[in-house]
N, C-alpha and C positions, 0 to 999 in steps of 0.2 A: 640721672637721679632716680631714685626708687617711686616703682610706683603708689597713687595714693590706696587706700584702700578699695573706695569705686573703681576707678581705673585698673587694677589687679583683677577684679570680680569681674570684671568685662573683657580682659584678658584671656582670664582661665579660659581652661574648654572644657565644653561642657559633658555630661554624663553620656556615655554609646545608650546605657537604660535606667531607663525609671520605674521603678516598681509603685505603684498606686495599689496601698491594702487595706485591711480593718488588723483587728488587734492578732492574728497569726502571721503577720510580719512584724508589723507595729513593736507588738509586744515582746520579739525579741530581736529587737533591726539595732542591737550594738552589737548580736553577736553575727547576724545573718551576715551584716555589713562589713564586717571586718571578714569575716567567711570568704567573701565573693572577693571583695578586693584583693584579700591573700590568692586566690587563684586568677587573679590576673583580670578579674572586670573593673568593668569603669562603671559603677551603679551608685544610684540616687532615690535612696527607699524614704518615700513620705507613707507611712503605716499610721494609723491611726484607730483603737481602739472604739468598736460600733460603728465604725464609717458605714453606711449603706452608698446606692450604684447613685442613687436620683434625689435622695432625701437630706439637707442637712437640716438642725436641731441640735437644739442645747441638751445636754445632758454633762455634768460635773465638768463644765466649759463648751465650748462652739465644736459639735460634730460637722465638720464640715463634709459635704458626697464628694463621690468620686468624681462627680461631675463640676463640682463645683473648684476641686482642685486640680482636675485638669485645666480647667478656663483660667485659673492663675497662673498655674506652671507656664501656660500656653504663652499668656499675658507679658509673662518675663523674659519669652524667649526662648524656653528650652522646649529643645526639639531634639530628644533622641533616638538612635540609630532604630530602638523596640520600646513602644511599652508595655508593660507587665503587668497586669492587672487580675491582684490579689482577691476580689471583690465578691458578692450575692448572700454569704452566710447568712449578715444581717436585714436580709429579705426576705429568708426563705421562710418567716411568720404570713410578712403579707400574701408572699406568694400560696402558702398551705389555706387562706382564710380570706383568700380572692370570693370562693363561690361561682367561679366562673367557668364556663364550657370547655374551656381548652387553658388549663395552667399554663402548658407547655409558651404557648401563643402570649400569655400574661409575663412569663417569664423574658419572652423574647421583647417584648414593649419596653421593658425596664432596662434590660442590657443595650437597647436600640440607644436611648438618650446618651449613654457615655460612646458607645461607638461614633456616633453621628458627633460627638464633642472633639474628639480627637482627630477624628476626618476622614476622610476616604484613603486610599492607597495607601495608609499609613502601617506599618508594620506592628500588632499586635499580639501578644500573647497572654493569654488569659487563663488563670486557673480554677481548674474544676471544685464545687465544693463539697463537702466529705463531715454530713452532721450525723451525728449516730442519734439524734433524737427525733428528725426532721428527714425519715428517707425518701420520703413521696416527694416533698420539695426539691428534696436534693435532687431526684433522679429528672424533677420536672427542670428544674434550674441547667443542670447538665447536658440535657437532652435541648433546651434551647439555642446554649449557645454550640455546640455541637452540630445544627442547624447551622447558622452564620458562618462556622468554621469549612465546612463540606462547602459551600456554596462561595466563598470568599477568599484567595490565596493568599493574602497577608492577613489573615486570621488564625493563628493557631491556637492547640490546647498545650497548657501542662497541668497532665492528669494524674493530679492530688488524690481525688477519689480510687482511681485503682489502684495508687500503690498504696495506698496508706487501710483501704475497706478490711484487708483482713490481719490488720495489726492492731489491736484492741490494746497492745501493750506501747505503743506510741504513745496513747492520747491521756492526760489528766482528768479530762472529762467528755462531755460529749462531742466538742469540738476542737478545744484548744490540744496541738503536743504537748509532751511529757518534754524533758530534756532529749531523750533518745530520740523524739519524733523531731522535735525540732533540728537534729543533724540530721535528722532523714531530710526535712524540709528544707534546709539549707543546699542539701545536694543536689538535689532536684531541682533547686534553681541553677546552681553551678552547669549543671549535664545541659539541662535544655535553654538554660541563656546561652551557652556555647556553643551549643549547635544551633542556632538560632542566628546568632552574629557570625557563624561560618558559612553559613546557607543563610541567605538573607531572605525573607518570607517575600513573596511575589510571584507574579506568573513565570512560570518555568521558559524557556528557550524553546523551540521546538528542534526535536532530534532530527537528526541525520534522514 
């Protein structure tokens, strides 16, 4: 007999990744989405327009954080191979307007909560953010998790900011891509989720 519709949902299997964003997936995750699956990934983009990492808030319905929807995704069971985390733009106000001694360290406090959400040993890749309005933030946000990453082997980057800093002709405005950016953005997923799921993030073997 055919399964019920629950039953089928519990079936499936589930995504190798998850990409957890604000609105530079979000805002185009029917074309990313189909993107990535035509090159052969198994992915599961919740994007969401204004997400921040620790904060959710209503604005033109429930922002929900990053942190808040990992604790659901978690909630439900899904537990993929990497997650990918799109996330900081929309903190890089609070972070520039901290007033505090060490941004850098502020920055790392706020990435600390969704790290610690997801859990330890957990395979992570995280992208760098790239605001042409907000550099000082940017470079402090960067330089944070950049920290985490050097010091953590199932932490890595995909670095957004380098590739995309001297392409002024990507971007619509100061953040979001253009059309053209967003194939850039889409590739860059492709490249480094693949190499990512071929090289699984963790401590290496030691050599010969």
């Amino acid at each position: 007999a055919p399964l019920d519709a629950s039953r089928e949902a519990r079936a499936a299997p589930g995504p190798d990744v998850v990409i957890v964003g604000d609105s530079l997936t979000g805002g185009n995750s029917n074309y990313i989405g189909t993107t990535l699956r035509n090159a052969g990934l198994n992915v599961r983009i919740e994007g969401l327009s204004s997400r921040r990492i620790a904060v959710s808030f209503d604005f033109l319905g429930r922002r929900d954080s990053g942190v808040e929807r990992v604790r659901s995704l978690k909630a439900a069971g899904v537990s993929p191979a990497l997650w990918v985390i799109q996330l900081g733009t929309n903190d890089l106000g609070v972070i520039d307007g901290c007033g505090c001694p060490d941004p850098v360290a502020y920055a790392g406090s706020i990435i600390d909560q969704l790290l610690a959400e997801i859990g330890f040993d957990v395979p992570i890749a995280w992208v760098t953010v790239a605001s042409r309005s907000q550099w000082d933030a940017s470079r402090w946000f960067n330089a944070a998790i950049a920290i985490r990453a050097a010091r953590d082997p199932y932490i890595a980057l995909i670095r957004w900011n380098e590739l995309s800093t001297s392409r002024s002709d990507w971007f619509a405005d100061h953040v979001h891509p253009n059309s053209t950016g967003v194939k850039a953005f889409a590739q860059m997923y492709i490249d480094r989720i693949s190499a990512m799921l071929a090289n699984p993030l963790g401590p290496r073997p030691p050599g010969p």
